[in-house]
MARZADREN-686077 format. One record per residue (C-alpha): x, y, z. Coordinates in steps of 0.001 Angstrom, whole numbers, plus 500000, padded with zeros to 6 digits. Example, Ala and Ser with C-alpha at 12.3 -4.5 7.8 and 13.67 -1.06 7.14 Angstrom:
MARZADREN-686077
512300495500507800/513670498940507140/
END
This chain:
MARZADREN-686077
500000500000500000/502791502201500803/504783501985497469/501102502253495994/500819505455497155/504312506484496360/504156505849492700/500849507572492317/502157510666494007/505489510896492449/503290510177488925/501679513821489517/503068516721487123/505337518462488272/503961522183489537/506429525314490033/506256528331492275/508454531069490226/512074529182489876/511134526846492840/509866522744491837/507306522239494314/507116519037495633/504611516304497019/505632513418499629/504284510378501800/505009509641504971/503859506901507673/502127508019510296/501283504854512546/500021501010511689/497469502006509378/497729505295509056/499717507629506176/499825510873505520/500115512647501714/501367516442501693/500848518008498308/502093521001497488/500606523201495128/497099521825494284/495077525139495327/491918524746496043/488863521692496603/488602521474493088/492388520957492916/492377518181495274/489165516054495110/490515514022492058/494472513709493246/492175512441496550/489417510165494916/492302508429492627/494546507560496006/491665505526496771/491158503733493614/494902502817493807/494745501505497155/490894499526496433/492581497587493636/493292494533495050/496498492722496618/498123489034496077/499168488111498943/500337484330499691/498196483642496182/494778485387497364/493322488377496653/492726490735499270/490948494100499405/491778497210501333/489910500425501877/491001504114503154/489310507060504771/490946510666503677/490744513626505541/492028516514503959/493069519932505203/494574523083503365/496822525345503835/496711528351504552/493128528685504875/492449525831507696/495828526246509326/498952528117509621/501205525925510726/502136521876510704/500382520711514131/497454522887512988/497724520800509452/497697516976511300/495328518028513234/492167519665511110/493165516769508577/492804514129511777/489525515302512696/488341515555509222/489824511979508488/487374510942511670/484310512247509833/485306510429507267/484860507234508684/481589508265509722/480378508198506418/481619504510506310/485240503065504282/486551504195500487/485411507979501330/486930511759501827/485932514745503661/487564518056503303/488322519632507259/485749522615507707/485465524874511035/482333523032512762/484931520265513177/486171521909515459/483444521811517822/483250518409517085/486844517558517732/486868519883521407/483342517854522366/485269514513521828/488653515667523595/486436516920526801/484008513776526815/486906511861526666/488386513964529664/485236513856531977/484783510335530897/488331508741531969/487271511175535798/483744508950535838/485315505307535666/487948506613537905/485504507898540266/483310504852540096/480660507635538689/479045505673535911/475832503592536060/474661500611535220/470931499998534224/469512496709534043/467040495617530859/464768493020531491/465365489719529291/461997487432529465/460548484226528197/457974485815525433/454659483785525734/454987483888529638/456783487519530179/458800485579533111/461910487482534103/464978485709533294/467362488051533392/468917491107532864/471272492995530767/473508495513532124/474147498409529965/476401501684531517/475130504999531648/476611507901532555/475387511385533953/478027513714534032/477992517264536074/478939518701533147/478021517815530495/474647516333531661/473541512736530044/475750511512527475/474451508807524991/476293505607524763/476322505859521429/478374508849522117/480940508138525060/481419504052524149/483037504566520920/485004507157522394/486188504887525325/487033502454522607/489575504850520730/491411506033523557/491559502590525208/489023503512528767/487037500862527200/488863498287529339/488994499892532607/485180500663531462/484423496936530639/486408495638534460/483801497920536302/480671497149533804/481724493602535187/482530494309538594/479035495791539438/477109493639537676/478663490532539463/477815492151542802/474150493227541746/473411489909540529/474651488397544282/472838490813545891/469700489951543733/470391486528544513/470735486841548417/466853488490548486/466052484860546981/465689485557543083/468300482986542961/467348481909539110/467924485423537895/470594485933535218/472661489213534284/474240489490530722/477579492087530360/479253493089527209/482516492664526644/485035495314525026/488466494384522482/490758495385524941/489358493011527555/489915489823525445/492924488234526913/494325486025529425/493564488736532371/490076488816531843/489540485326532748/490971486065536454/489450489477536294/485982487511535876/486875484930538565/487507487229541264/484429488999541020/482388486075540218/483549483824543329/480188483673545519/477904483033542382/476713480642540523/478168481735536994/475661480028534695/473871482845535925/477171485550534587/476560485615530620/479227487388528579/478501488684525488/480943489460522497/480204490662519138/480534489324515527/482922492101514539/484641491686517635/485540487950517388/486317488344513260/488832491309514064/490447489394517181/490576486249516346/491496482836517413/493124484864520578/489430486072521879/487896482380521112/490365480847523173/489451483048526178/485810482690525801/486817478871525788/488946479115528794/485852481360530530/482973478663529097/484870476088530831/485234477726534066/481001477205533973/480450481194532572/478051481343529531/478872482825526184/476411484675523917/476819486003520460/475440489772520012/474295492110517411/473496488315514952/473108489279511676/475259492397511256/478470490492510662/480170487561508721/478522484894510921/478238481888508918/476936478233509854/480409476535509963/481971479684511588/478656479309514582/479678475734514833/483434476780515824/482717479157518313/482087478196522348/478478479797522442/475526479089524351/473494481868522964/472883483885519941/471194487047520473/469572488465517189/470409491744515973/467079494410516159/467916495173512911/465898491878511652/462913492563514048/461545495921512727/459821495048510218/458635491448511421/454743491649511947/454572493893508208/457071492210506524/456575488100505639/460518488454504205/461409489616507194/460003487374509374/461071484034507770/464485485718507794/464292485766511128/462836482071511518/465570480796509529/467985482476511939/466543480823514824/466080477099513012/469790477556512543/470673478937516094/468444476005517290/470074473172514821/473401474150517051/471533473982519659/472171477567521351/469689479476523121/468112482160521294/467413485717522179/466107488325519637/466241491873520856/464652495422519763/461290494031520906/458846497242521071/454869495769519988/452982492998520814/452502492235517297/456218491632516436/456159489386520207/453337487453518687/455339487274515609/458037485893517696/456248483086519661/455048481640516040/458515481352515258/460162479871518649/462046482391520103/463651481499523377/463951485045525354/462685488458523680/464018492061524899/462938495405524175/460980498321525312/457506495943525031/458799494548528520/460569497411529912/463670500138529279/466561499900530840/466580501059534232/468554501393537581/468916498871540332/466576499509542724/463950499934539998/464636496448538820/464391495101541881/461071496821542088/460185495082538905/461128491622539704/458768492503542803/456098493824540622/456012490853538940/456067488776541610/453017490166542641/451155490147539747/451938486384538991/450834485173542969/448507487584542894/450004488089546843/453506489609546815/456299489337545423/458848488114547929/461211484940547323/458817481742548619/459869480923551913/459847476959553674/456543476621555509/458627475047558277/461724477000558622/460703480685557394/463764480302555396/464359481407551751/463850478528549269/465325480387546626/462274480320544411/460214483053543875/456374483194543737/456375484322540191/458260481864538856/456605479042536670/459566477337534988/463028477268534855/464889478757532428/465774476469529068/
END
């Protein structure tokens, strides 16, 4: 890629400045990352096509080892003098414009223009504040129901952080978790998402909801060899078929046989292992039948169309015939009508969640929940079922019809 880019620079005509030859050059600015100064060129006009043919050199594809393999770039472009005055200036307006760029999604270009700015000093101070919150314990973790669909029993829960900052007030998650990913938090991030969840789900389990589960996602930085004693040590009082770890698609495609050997080594040590986001990625059904999963969870992508759409729907009920065939627990998420629920129970899903059965929310109100529910099931309250004899917890609740599958 490098001598790619080379050649097509140093194939440019030659431009003067009065007796001076001006000159272009390429540089390497990290793994994956270059950088192309051209002198001369003027204006946007002068530089979209030098720009949009650096990608068609770089798309054409590469032998390597006798295969063909395919690269794409994101450009960001800045110019002098009118976007900066001097080199740090340069990298940087050309850096933030390179990060809109991949926005927009691979093989594109976007010229730097001032709102980026805003844009780049929002990410810097998010970033900031949000490094302060983990290491202030400051974040939040809400809990979203996971239930068997025909009965709306409980399960479990997933645990998804939030964060309120003084600041900067709520921040999205679709805002601060990419972040965290790019400047690495994501792991420190990931330990406490796993941390608290561990010691919600034994507190949970202590007031007798003992058949409860909790679900935590797990980042790229957290995949090795210190994750499995990370999850050990916070796992030790629990019964961790109850502790599900989720990973997704483009996760285990980009990490490789490294991450499925420590979901192995976790699976073994009794932990359960579920698929997310289904249906987005590369999954195939030989690469399902390699991995050490006991659950797929079904992208929402697939479900909003489901009770309108008969394509859509036997897409999904081929999805879950598969996940089934493999015999791996199946739960579809994104559920938000009764219609696409009813949908659902035609087609054998195992577990549904979505806003039909209840948002995310903090710990105390899904305690209140599970109690809620309780009630409404026994019709008395919804306290863990006690002994007749002793008084004592028998770890069942009222509510509770069956166990999970």
């Amino acid at each position: 890629m490098a001598r790619r880019l080379t050649d097509e620079v140093a194939g440019l005509p030659r431009r003067r400045h009065g007796d001076e030859e001006l000159t272009s050059v390429v540089v390497r600015l990290g793994d994956d990352g270059f950088g192309v100064i051209l002198d001369g060129i003027g204006d946007e006009r002068g530089a979209a096509p030098i720009v949009q043919n650096l990608l068609s050199c770089v798309a054409q594809p590469y032998s390597i080892d006798g295969e063909q393999v395919s690269i794409t770039a994101s450009i960001g472009i800045a110019l002098l003098p009118d976007e900066a005055d001097d080199p740090d200036t340069l990298i940087r307006n050309g850096d933030n414009a390179l990060h809109q760029s991949r926005q927009r999604g691979p093989g594109r270009y976007r010229f730097f223009d001032q709102s980026m700015h805003a844009d780049a000093s929002r990410r810097l101070r998010v970033s900031n504040l949000l490094r302060r919150a983990i290491d202030l314990r400051a974040l939040e973790l809400h809990y979203q129901p996971r239930v068997r669909p025909e009965s709306r029993e409980v399960l479990g829960f997933e645990a998804l952080a939030r964060w309120t900052d003084p600041e900067l007030g709520k921040v999205s998650p679709e805002e601060f978790i990419p972040i965290a990913e790019s400047t690495g938090s994501i792991a420190e991030l990931s330990d406490w998402c796993i941390e608290t969840a561990a010691h919600q789900l034994q507190e949970w389990h202590a007031l007798g909801f003992d058949d409860l589960s909790i679900s935590v996602n797990l980042a790229r930085l957290n995949l090795n060899s210190r994750l499995v004693n990370r999850v050990l040590s916070v796992t030790e009082n629990l019964d961790r078929a109850k502790f599900e770890l989720e990973v997704t698609e483009s996760l285990l495609i980009e990490e490789g046989d490294e991450a499925i050997g420590v979901l192995a080594e976790l699976r073994k040590h009794g932990f359960r292992i579920a698929l997310d986001d289904f249906g987005t990625g590369y999954s195939s059904l030989s690469y399902l039948q390699g991995l050490p999963l006991d659950a797929v969870k079904i992208d929402r992508s697939f479900i909003r169309r489901i009770a309108r759409d008969s394509d859509a729907a036997a897409l999904t009920g081929s999805m879950l015939s598969m996940c089934h065939a493999l015999s791996l627990h199946t739960v579809v998420e994104g559920v938000q009508t009764k219609a696409q629920c009813e949908v659902l129970l035609k087609l054998g899903c195992d577990e549904a969640q979505g806003f039909l059965f209840g948002k995310p929310m903090r710990a105390d109100r899904a305690l209140a929940f599970l109690r809620r529910k309780a009630t409404l099931a026994n019709g008395k309250h919804g306290e863990p079922e006690k002994d007749r004899t002793s008084g004592r917890p028998t770890g069942r609740t009222r509510a509770r019809t069956t166990k999970k599958a």
